[in-house]
Every structure is written in structure tokens, then in C-alpha cells.
N, C-alpha and C positions, 0 to 999 in steps of 0.2 A: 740599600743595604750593602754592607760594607766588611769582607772576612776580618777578625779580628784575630789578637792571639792565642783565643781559644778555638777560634776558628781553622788554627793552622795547626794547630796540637792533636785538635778531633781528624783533622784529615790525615795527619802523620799516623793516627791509631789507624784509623780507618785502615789504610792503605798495611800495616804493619799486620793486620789482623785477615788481608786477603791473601786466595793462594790461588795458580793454577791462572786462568783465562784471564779470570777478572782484575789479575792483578796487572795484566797490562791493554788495560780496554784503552782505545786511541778515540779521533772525530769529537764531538759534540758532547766532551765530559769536560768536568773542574774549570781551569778557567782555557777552555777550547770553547764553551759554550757560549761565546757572545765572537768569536773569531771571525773575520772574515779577512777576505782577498780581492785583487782587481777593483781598487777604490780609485782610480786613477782617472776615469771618466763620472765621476760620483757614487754615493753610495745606493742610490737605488738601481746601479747597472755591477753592483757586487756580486759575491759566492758565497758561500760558509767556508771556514776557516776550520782549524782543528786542532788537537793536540796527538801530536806521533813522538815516538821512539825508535829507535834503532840502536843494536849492540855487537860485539864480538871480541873477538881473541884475538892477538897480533902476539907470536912471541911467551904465551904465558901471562902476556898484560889484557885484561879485561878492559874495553872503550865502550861507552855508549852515550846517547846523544837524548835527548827529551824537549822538543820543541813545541811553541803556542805558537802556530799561523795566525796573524796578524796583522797582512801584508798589504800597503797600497798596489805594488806588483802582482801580476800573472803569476802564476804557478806552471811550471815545463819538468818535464822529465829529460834529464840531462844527459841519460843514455838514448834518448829517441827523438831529441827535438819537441816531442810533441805536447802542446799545450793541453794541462788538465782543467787548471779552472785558473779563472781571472772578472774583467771585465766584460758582459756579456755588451752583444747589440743594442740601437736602438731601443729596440721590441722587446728585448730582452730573452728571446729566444736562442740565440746562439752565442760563440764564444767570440769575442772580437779581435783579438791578437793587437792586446795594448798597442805596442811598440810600431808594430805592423801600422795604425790608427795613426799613432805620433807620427810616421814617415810620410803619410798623405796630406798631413799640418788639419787634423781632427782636433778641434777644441777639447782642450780636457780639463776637468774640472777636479783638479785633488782635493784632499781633506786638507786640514788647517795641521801648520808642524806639530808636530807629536803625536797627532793624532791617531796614528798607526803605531803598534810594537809587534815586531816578533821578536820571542824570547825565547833564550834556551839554556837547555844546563847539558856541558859538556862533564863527564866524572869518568875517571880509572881510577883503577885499584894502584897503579903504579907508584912510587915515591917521589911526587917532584914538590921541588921549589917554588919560592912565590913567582919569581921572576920566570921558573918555567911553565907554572901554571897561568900564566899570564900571555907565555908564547903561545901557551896550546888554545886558548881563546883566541887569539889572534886566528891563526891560523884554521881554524873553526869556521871563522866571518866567511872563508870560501866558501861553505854549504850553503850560504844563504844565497851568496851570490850564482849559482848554478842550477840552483830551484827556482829563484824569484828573480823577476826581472818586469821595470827595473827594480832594484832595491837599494837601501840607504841613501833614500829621496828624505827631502825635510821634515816631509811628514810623518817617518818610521822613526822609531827612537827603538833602533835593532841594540840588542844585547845579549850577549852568551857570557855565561859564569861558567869557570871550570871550577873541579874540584878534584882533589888527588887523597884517595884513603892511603895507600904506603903499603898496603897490605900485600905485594907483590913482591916485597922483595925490596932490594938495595937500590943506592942512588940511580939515576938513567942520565946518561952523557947525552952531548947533543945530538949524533947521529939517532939514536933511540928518539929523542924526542919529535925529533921532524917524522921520524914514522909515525908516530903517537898522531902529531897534529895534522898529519896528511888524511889518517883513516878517521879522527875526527870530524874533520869538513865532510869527506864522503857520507858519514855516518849524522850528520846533519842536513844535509841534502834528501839523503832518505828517509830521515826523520819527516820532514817539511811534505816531500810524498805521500806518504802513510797517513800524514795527521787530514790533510786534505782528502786525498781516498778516502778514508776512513769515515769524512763527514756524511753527515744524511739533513738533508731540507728538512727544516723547522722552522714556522712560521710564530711569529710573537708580537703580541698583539701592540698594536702602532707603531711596529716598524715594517719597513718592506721589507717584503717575499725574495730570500734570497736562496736562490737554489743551489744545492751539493753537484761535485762534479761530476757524480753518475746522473746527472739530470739532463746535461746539455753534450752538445754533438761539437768536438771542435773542429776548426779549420784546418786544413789539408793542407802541410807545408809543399813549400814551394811558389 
């Protein structure tokens, strides 16, 4: 089964039509619900994936970020080092610190290219250009890289769309916009967080049990 364009119409109401909590529920909705992470060692030593957001003020200019975790990479929190979810063990009981694996020359087995996407949509209210909205995705791609790791391997087909509604206000020079695209990236690194947090183990039937990052105990840097 396959959304089609009225599939995308009903979820535009849907979403036009909530208010309050639900209108920004993260983890295991829309398309977060088939997400996963740490495919790097295969997909039966994965995590669940999710769908987060993050937003703010810079300036009077509105940013926020809306991402699908989709990652062959580990998932880290970039204020702490510390890995949330990823590739578990063996056994599948703990978290294996991908990278950590690669440096011992651990076999790994990725998915086939493309076969991974994280996707996201970066939007302010701001007024830019094609060619600025263009920098501001650029500049975006750092979130990814700060969350996940590693990321934009062959097998992610990563992409962020930005979009600019103008409703802020007049043109933005480029000092403005490098602020723009710096709290972007931040603001999709926290995206990519949340969306992960946010998920909860769901089991479906004939694929493997992949369990959310409050499931497993990570490793202890250092």
C-alpha cells in the first residue's frame, strides 16, 4: 500500500485540523513508523527510527526543522557524546558503538545503496531566495552529520528541503542567513534526537524485533 495524492491531502487536513499536543506528537507516527537506525552491521542488530521536530526564534525569524530517522548510522547526542541508539550486539542486547566495531575491523554488513533515507524539511518564515534556500539546506546537512554517524554512506539517500514563507519581513543579507543556516543544523540535530527518543519498540509481524532507545543500556565512553 502506497500514499497517494489523496493520501497526502487527507493528512494535510488531518494535521490542519489538530491543536495543542497532538499536533506535534514525534517517534513511531506518519512516515517515522517503519524508521530505523544502526543498519550498519544488518538489519536484525537495528533500532527504531522516528519522526522529531525542533523549532525557535532567532531575531524575530521563526526556524524549525522536521526530520524522518532513517539512518544506516548510530544515533549520539552531540552535547554529551553519548550514543542513544544504533547497532546493537551480537545478542542484541546492548548498544555496540558502530564506529567503535569498525576500528577493531568487525565485519559489517550494510544495507544495499539507497536503501536508507533520512529526510527532512528545514522552513522559516523568513524571505529568502532560491539560491539562499538552497544555502540554508546546505548548511542543514551539518545536523545530520552531528546526530548520526557515520552518515551519507551509500546507502542513505539523506535529503533536507528547505522552504521560506517571507512572512517575516524583508530580504535577509548574507550575514543573516549564515545565522539562519547555523541554527538550522542545530535545530536538525535535535530534530534527529527527539525523533529517536521519542520512539517506542513495535514489533511487526515478519520483520525483526527492533528495539526503541529506552530499551538498551549504552556503552560508556571512553
Amino acid at each position: 500500500i502506497r500514499p497517494d495524492r489523496n493520501a497526502g491531502i487527507a493528512a494535510c487536513d488531518d494535521a490542519m485540523a489538530r491543536s495543542g499536543a497532538a499536533a506535534f506528537a514525534e517517534g513511531n507516527i506518519g512516515a517515522g513508523c517503519g524508521a530505523s537506525v544502526g543498519k550498519l552491521f544488518g538489519a536484525s542488530r537495528a533500532m527504531r527510527g522516528g519522526l522529531g521536530q525542533a523549532s525557535m526564534k532567532l531575531n524575530g525569524i521563526t526556524i524549525a526543522a522536521l526530520v524522518v530517522v532513517n539512518a544506516v548510522g548510530d544515533i549520539r547526542d552531540p552535547a554529551t557524546g553519548r550514543l542513544v541508539a544504533g547497532a546493537r550486539s551480537s545478542d542484541g542486547k546492548s548498544l555496540l558503538d558502530a564506529m567503535a566495531a569498525l576500528r577493531r575491523n568487525e565485519t559489517a554488513s550494510p544495507p544495499a545503496i539507497g536503501a536508507a533515507t533520512t529526510l527532512a524539511v528545514v522552513a522559516t518564515d523568513a524571505m529568502l531566495t532560491k539560491s539562499q534556500a538552497n544555502k540554508l539546506a546546505q548548511m542543514a546537512h551539518d545536523g545530520f552529520a552531528r546526530a548520526i554517524n557515520p552518515v551519507h554512506t551509500p546507502s542513505d539517500g539523506d535529503t533536507i528541503f528547505a522552504l521560506a514563507t517571507g512572512r517575516a519581513g524583508g530580504a535577509v543579507d548574507a550575514q543573516a542567513l549564515g545565522l539562519i543556516g547555523a541554527m538550522a543544523a542545530e535545530l536538525v540535530a535535535q530534530a534527529v534526537l527527539r525523533g529517536v527518543r521519542a520512539a517506542r519498540t513495535l514489533d511487526q509481524p515478519g520483520l525483526p524485533h527492533l528495539p526503541a532507545a529506552g530499551d538498551l543500556q549504552a556503552p560508556t565512553p571512553g
